[in-house]
N, C-alpha and C positions, 0 to 999 in steps of 0.2 A: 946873562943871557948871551946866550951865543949865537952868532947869526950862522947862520946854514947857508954855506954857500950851494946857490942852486946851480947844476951843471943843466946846462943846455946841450941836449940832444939835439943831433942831426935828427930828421926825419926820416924813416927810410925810404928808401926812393922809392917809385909802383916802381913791382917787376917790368920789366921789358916783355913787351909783347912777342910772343913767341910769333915766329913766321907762318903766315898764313898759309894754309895749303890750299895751291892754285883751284882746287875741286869746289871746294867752300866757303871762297869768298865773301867776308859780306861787306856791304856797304852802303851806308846810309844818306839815302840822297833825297829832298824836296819831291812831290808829288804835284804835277801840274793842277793846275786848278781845271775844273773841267768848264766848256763851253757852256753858257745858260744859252739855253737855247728857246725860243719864244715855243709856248705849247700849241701844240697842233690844232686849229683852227677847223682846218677840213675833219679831221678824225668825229668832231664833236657834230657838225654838221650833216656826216654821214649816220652817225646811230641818230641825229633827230629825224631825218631823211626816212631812214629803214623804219624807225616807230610809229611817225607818221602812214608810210604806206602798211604796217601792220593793225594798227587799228582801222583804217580804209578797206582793208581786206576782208579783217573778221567783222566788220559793217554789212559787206555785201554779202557774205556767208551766210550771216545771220537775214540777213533781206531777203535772198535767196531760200533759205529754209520756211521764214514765215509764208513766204508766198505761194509755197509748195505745198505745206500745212493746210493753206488756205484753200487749194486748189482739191486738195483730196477731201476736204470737209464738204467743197460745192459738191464734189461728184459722191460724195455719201451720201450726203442729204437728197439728190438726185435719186439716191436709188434705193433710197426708205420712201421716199414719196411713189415710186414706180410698186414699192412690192407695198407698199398699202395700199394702192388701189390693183391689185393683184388679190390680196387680201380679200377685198371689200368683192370682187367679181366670183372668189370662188364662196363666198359668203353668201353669194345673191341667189348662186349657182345650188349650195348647199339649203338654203333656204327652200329654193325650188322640190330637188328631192326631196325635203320633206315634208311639204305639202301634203294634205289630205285626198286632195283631188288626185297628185302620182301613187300615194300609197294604195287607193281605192281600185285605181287601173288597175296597179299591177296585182293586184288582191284576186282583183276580176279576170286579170288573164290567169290567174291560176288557178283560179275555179272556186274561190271563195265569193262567198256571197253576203250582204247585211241584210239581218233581219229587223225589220221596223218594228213586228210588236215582235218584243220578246219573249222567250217564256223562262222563270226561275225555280229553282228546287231553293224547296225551304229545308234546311236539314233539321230541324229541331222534330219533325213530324214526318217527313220526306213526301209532304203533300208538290204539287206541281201549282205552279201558281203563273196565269197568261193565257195566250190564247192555243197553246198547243198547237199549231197548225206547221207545215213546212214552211221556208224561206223562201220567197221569191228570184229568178235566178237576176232580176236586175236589181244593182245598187245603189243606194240615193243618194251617194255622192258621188258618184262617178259625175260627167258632165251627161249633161243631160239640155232637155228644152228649160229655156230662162237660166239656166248657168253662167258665169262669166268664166271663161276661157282663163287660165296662169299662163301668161306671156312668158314668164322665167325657164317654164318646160312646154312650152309648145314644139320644142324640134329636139325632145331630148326622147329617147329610145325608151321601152317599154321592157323592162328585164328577161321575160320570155320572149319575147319577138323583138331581133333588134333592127326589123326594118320599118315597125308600126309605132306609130306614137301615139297621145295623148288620146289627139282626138280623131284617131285614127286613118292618118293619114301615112303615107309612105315618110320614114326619116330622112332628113339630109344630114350629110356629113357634114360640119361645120368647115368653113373654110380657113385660111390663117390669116387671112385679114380679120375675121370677127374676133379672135382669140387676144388681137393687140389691145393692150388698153392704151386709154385715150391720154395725150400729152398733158399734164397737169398745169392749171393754170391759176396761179399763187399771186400775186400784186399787177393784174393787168394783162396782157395779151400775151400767149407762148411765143419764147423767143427760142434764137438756132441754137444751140450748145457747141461751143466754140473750144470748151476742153475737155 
């Protein structure tokens, strides 16, 4: 056996750092530690601040809209009550016109007449059946003696004469105080309306 003598090599040396060119330097130095700095106190104070006054805000928004809501509800309802008795006057008014008592007048100012007994054609035979005679030129529904008077058209005008009424009397023109209807009074005595 033979031993081997082992040569020991030098190591080669690291090359030598070539010279830095003054342009691009580098070198490697520690980084300061940065300051801890205590977290900002105020910062968190002022968005609690700002969120507070933002829900305060859209409270009173909202406060403000309900109340407004509210207010156009009073004044509608004010004035569905105002046109239903509007309503209920041209109703009364309507009513009137067509009464048999104004239908008769006006019948009578234009020259129509009721006949009390009637007379009928029978067409099966074309005999006349009644008392045949003419019409009398007065009405028996007009107003007459023992009639009761319609208050509803007593000052309302007469379609051929619009200075004569009912019961023939000269018409008045209605004035605009009678045309208001009256304040409506719902849980107790009319109060001022305030909006």
């Amino acid at each position: 056996m033979s031993t081997a003598t082992a040569t020991v090599r030098p190591l080669a040396a690291p090359p030598a750092p070539s010279a830095p060119s003054s342009s691009t330097e580098r070198r490697l130095r520690a980084l300061e530690r940065p300051d801890r700095r205590p977290k900002p106190r105020l910062l968190y104070g002022l968005v609690a601040v700002a969120g507070a006054l933002a829900i305060v805000g859209a409270q009173m928004v909202l406060s403000v809209m309900t109340t407004q809501s509210s207010y156009e509800m009073a004044r509608l309802n004010a004035q569905q009550r105002e046109l239903t008795l509007q309503k209920q006057v041209l109703g009364d008014e309507l009513t009137g016109l067509n009464s048999p008592q104004y239908l008769a007048s006006n019948a009578a100012a234009l020259g129509m007449v009721v006949d009390t007994s009637p007379s009928y054609l029978r067409l099966s035979d074309g005999k006349i059946l009644g008392a045949q005679k003419a019409a009398s030129s007065k009405s028996a529904i007009s107003l007459g003696k023992g009639t009761v008077a319609n208050k509803l058209i007593a000052d309302t005008p007469l379609v051929t004469d619009p200075d004569a009424t009912i019961d023939g009397s000269t018409a008045t023109t209605p004035s605009t105080t009678e045309n208001v209807t009256p304040v409506p009074v719902t849980d107790g005595l009319p109060t001022v309306r305030t909006h």
